[in-house]
Each structure stands twice: as structure tokens, then as C-alpha cells.
MMTF fields as JSON, N, C-alpha, C and O atoms, coordinates in Angstrom:
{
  "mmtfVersion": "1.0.0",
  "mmtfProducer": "UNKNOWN",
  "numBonds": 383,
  "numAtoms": 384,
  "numGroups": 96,
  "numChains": 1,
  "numModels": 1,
  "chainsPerModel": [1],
  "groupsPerChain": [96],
  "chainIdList": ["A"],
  "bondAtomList": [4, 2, 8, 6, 12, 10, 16, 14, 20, 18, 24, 22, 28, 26, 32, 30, 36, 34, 40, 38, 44, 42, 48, 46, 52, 50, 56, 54, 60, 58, 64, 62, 68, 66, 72, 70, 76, 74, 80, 78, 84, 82, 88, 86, 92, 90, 96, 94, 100, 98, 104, 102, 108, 106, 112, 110, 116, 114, 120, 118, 124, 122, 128, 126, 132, 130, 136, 134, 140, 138, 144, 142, 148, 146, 152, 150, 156, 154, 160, 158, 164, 162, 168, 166, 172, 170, 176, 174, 180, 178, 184, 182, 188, 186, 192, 190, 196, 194, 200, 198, 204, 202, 208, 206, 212, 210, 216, 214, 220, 218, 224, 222, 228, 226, 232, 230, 236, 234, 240, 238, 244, 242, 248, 246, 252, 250, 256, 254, 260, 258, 264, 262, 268, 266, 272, 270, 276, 274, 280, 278, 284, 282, 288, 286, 292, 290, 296, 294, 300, 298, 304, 302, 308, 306, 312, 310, 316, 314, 320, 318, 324, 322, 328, 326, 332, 330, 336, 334, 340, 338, 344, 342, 348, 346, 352, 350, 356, 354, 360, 358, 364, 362, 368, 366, 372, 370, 376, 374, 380, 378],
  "bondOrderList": [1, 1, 1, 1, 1, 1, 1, 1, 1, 1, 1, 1, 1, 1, 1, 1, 1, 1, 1, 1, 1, 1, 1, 1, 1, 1, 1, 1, 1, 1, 1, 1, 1, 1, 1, 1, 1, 1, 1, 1, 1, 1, 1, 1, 1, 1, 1, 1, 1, 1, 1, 1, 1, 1, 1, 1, 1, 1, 1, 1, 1, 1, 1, 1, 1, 1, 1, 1, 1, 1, 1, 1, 1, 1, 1, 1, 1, 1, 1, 1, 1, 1, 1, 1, 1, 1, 1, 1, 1, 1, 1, 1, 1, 1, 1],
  "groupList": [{"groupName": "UNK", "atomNameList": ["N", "CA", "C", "O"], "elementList": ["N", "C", "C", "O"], "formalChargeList": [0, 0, 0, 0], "bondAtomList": [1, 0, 2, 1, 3, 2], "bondOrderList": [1, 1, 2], "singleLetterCode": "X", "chemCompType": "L-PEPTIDE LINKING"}],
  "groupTypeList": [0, 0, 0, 0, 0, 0, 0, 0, 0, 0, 0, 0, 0, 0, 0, 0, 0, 0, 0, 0, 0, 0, 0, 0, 0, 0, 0, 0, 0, 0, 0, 0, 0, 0, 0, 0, 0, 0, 0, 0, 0, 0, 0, 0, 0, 0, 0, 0, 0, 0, 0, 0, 0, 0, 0, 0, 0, 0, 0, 0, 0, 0, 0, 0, 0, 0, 0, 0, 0, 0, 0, 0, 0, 0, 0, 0, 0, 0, 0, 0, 0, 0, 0, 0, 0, 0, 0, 0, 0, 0, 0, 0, 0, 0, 0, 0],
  "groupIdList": [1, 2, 3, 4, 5, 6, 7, 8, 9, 10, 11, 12, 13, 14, 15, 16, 17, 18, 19, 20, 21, 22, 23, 24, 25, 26, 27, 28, 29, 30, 31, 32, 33, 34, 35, 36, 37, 38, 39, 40, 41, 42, 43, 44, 45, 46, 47, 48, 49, 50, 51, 52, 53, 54, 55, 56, 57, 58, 59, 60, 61, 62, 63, 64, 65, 66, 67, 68, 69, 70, 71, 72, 73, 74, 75, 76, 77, 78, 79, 80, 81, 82, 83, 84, 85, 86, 87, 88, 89, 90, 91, 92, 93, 94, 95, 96],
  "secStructList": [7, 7, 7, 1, 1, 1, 7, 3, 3, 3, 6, 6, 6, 6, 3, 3, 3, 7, 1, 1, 7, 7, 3, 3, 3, 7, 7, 4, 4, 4, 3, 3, 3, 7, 6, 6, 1, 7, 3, 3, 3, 6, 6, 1, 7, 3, 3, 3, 3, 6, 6, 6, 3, 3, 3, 3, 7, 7, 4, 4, 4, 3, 3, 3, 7, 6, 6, 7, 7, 3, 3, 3, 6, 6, 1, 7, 3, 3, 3, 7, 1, 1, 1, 7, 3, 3, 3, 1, 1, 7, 6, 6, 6, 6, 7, 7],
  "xCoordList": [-109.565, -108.282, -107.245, -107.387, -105.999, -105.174, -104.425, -104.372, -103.755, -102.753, -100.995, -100.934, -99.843, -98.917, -98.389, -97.164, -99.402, -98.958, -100.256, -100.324, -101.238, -101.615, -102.583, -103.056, -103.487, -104.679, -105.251, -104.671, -106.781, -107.671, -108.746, -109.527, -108.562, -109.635, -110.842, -110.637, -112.193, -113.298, -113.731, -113.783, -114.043, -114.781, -116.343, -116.847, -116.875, -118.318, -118.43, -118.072, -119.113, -119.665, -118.081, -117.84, -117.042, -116.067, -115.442, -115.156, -115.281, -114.32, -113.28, -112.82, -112.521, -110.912, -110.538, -110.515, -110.249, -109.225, -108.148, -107.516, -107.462, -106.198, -105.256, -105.707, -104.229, -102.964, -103.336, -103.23, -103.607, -103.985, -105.371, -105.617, -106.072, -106.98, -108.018, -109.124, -107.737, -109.008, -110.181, -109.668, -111.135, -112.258, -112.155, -112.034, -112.247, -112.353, -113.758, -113.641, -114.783, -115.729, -115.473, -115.462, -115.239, -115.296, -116.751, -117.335, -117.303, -118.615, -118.42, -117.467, -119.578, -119.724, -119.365, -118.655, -120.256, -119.991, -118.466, -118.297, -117.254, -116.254, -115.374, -114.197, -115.496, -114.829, -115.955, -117.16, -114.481, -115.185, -114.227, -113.029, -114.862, -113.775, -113.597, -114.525, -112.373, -111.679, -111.531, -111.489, -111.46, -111.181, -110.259, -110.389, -108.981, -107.802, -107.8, -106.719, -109.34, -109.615, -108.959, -108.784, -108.52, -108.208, -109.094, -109.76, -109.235, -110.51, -109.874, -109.028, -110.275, -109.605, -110.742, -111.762, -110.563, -111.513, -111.995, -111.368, -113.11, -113.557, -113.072, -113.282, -112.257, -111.671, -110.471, -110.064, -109.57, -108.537, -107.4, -106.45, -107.808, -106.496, -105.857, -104.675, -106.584, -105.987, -106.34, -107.517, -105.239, -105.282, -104.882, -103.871, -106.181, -105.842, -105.951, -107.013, -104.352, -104.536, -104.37, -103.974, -104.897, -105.236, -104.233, -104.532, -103.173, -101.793, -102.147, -101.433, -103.083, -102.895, -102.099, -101.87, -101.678, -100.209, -101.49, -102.502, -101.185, -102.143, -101.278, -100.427, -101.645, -100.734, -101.622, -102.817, -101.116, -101.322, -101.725, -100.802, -102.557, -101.603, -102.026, -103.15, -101.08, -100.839, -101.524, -101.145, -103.024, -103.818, -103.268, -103.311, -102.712, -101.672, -100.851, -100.382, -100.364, -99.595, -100.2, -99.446, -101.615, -102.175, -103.285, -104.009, -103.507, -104.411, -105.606, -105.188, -107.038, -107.533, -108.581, -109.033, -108.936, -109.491, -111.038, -111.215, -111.827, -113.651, -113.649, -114.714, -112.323, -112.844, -111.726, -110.807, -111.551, -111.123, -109.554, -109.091, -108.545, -107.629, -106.632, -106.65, -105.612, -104.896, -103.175, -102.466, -103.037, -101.989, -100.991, -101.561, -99.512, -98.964, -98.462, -98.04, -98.547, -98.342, -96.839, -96.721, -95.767, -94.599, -94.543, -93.484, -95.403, -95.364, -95.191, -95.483, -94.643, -94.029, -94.725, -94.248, -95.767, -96.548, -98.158, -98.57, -99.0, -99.981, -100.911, -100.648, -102.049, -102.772, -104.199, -104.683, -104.523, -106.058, -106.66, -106.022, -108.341, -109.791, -109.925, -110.501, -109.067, -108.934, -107.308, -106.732, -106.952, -105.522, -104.472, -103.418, -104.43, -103.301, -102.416, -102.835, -101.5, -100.235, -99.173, -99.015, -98.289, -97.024, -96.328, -96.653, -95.53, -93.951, -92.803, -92.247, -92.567, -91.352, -89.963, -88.77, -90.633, -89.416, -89.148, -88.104, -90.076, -90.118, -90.854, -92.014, -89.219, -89.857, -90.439, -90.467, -90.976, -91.532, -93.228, -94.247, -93.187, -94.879, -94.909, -94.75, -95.22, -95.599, -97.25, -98.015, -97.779, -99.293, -99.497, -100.692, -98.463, -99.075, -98.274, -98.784],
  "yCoordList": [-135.64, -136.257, -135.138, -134.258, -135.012, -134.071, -134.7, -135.861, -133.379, -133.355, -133.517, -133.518, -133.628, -133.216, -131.867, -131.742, -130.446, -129.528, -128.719, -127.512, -129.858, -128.966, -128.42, -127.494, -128.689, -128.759, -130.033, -131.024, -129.78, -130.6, -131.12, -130.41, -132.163, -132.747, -133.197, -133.787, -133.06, -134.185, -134.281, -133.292, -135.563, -136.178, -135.699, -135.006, -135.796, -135.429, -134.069, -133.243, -133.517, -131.93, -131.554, -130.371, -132.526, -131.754, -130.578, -129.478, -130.93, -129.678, -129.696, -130.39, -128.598, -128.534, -127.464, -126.289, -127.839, -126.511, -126.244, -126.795, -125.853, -125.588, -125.13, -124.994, -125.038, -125.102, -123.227, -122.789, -122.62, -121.241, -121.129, -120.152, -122.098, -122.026, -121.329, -120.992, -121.153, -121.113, -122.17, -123.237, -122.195, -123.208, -123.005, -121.963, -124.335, -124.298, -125.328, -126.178, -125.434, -126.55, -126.413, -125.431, -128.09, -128.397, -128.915, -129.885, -127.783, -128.271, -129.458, -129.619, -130.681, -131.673, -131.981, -132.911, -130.61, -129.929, -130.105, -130.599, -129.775, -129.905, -130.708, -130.52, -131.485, -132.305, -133.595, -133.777, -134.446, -135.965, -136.461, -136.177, -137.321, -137.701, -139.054, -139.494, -139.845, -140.753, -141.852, -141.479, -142.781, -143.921, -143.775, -144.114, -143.078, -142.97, -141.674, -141.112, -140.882, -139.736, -138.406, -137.434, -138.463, -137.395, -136.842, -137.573, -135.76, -135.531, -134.97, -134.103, -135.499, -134.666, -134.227, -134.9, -133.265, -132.345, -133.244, -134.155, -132.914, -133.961, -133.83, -134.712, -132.434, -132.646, -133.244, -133.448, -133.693, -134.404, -133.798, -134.202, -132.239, -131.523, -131.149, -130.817, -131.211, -131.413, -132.119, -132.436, -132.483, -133.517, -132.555, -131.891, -132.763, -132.515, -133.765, -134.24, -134.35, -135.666, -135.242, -134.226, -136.589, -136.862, -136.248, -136.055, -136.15, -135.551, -133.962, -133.292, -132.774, -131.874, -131.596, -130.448, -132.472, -132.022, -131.949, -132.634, -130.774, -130.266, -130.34, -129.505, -131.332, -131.732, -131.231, -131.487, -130.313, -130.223, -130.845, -131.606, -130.91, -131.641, -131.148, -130.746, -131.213, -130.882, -131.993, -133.124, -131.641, -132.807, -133.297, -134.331, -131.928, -132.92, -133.615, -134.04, -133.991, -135.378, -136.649, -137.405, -137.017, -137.518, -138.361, -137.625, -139.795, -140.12, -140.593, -140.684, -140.85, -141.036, -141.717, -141.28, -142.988, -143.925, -144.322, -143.806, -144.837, -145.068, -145.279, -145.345, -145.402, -145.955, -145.234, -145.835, -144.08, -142.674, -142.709, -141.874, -144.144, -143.95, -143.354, -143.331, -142.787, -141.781, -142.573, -143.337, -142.221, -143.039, -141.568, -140.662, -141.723, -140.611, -140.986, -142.107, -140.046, -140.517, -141.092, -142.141, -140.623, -141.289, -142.669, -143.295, -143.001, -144.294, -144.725, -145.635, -143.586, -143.705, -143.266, -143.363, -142.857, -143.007, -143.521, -143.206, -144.169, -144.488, -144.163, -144.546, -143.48, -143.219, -144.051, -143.948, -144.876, -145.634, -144.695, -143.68, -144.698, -143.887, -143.758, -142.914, -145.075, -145.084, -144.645, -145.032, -143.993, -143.326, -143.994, -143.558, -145.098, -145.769, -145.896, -146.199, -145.676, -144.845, -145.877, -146.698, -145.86, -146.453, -145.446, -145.4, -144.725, -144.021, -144.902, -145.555, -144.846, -145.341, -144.328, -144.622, -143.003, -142.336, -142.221, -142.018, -142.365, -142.81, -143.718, -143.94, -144.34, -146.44, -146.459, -147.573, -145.328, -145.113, -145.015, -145.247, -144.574, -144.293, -144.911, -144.437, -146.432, -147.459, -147.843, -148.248, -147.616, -147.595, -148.895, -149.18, -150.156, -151.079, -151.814, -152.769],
  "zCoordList": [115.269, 115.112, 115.147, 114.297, 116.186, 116.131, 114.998, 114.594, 114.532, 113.339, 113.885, 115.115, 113.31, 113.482, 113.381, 113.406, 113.228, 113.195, 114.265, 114.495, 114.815, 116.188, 115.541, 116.199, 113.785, 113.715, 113.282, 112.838, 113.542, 114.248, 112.937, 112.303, 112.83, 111.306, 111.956, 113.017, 111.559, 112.308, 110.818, 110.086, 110.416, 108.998, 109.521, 108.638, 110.208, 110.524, 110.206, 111.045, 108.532, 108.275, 107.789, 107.55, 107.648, 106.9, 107.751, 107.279, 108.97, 109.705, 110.067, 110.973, 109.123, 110.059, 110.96, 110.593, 112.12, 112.805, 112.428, 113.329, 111.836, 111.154, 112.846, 113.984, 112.454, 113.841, 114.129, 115.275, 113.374, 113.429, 114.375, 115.082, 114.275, 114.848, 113.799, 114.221, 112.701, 111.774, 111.414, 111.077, 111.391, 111.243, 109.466, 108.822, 109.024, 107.508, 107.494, 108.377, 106.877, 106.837, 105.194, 104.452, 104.915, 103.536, 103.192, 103.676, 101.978, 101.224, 100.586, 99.824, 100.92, 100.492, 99.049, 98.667, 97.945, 96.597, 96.216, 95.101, 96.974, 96.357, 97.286, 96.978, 98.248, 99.163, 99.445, 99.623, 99.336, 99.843, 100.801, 100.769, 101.785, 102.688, 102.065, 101.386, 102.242, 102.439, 103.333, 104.505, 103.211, 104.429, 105.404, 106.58, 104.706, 105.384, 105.977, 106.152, 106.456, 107.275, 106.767, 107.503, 105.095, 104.232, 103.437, 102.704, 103.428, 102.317, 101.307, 101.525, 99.674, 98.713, 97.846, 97.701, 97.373, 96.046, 95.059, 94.517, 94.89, 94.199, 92.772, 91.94, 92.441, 90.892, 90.846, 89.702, 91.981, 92.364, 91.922, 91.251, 92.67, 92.701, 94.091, 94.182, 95.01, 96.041, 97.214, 97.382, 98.27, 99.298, 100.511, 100.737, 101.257, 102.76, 103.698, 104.101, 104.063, 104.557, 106.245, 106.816, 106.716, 107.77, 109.402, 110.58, 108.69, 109.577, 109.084, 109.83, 107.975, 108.104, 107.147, 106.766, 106.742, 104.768, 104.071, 104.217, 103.118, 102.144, 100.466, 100.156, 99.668, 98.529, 97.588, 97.738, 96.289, 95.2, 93.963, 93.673, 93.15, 91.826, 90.576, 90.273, 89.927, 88.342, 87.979, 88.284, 87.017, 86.701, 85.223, 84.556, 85.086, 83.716, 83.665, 82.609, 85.085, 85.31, 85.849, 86.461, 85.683, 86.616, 85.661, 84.991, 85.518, 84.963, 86.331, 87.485, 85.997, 87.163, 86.298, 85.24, 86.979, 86.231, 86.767, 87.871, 86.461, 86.861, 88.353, 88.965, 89.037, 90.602, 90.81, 91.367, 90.507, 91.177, 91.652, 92.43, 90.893, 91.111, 90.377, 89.146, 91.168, 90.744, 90.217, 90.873, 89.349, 88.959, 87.986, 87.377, 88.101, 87.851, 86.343, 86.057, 85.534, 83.919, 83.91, 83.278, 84.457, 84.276, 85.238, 85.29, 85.794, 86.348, 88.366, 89.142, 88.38, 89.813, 91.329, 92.46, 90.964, 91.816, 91.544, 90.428, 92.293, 92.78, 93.749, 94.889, 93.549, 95.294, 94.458, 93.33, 95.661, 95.411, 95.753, 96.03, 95.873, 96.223, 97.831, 98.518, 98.224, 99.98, 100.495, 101.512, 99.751, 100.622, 100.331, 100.793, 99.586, 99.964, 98.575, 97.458, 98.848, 97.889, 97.786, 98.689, 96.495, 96.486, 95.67, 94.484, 96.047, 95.303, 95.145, 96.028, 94.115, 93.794, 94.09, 94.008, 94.471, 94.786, 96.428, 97.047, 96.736, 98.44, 99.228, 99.573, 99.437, 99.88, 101.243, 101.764, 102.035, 103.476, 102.763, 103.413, 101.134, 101.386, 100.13, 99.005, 100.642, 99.916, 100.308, 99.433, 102.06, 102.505, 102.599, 102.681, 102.626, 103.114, 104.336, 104.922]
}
């Protein structure tokens, strides 16, 4: 799958080409892929999504519940186990 920055994701063995052209293979051990062709860490600190944006997170803002969803302690954001997100601070990444 090309990215918007010209690197290259394949979910099969966890491989990215990065736009540098570096090969990254994510270990199964600390990466899981996603439905929505993002794979995030399995301690759910970070997101390498499907376009190639690589997001952070402060797990002290972050509750994450038995079916791995991520919900933000002040309320305003949401990401499910399959990618799909609602911000209340940005009405473009609502995911449905």
C-alpha cells in the first residue's frame, strides 16, 4: 500500500518502506496490525497508520479497555481496536 509521503506499508511480516527507503519489519512481539491496515504497539503507545503518520501517546491520558479500546481521559477522543476514531476536536476524523 503506497503512503502519502512515498513510503510503502505491506501487513504481510509487518513491512514498511519508509519514503527514505529504509526497510523497518515490525516484530509480531511488539506490533499488531489493524483492520484499517495500521499497525499499533501492542502497549498502545504508538500508531503507524496506514497513510505512513506515526502518532504518539501519553498513556497517561488514555484509558484502554478489555477490547483494546482507546478512549482519551478528558473525553474527546475515541479510537476502536479497528481504526476507527471520533475527535471532538476534529470533525474530518470522526471514521465513519
Amino acid at each position: 500500500m503506497a503512503c502519502d509521503d512515498g513510503s510503502r506499508i505491506r501487513k504481510d511480516g509487518g513491512k514498511i518502506i519508509w519514503a527514505d527507503g529504509k526497510l523497518e519489519v515490525l516484530s509480531p512481539d511488539v506490533w499488531r496490525w489493524r483492520k484499517d491496515g495500521s499497525f499499533i504497539k501492542n502497549d498502545f503507545s504508538r500508531i503507524i497508520k496506514f497513510n505512513g503518520e506515526v502518532e504518539d501517546f501519553n498513556l497517561d491520558e488514555w484509558e484502554i479497555n478489555e477490547h483494546s479500546t482507546m478512549k482519551k481521559k478528558d473525553g474527546l477522543r475515541i479510537i476502536w481496536d479497528d481504526g476507527f476514531e471520533w475527535d471532538f476536536n476534529d470533525p474530518h476524523a470522526h471514521g465513519f
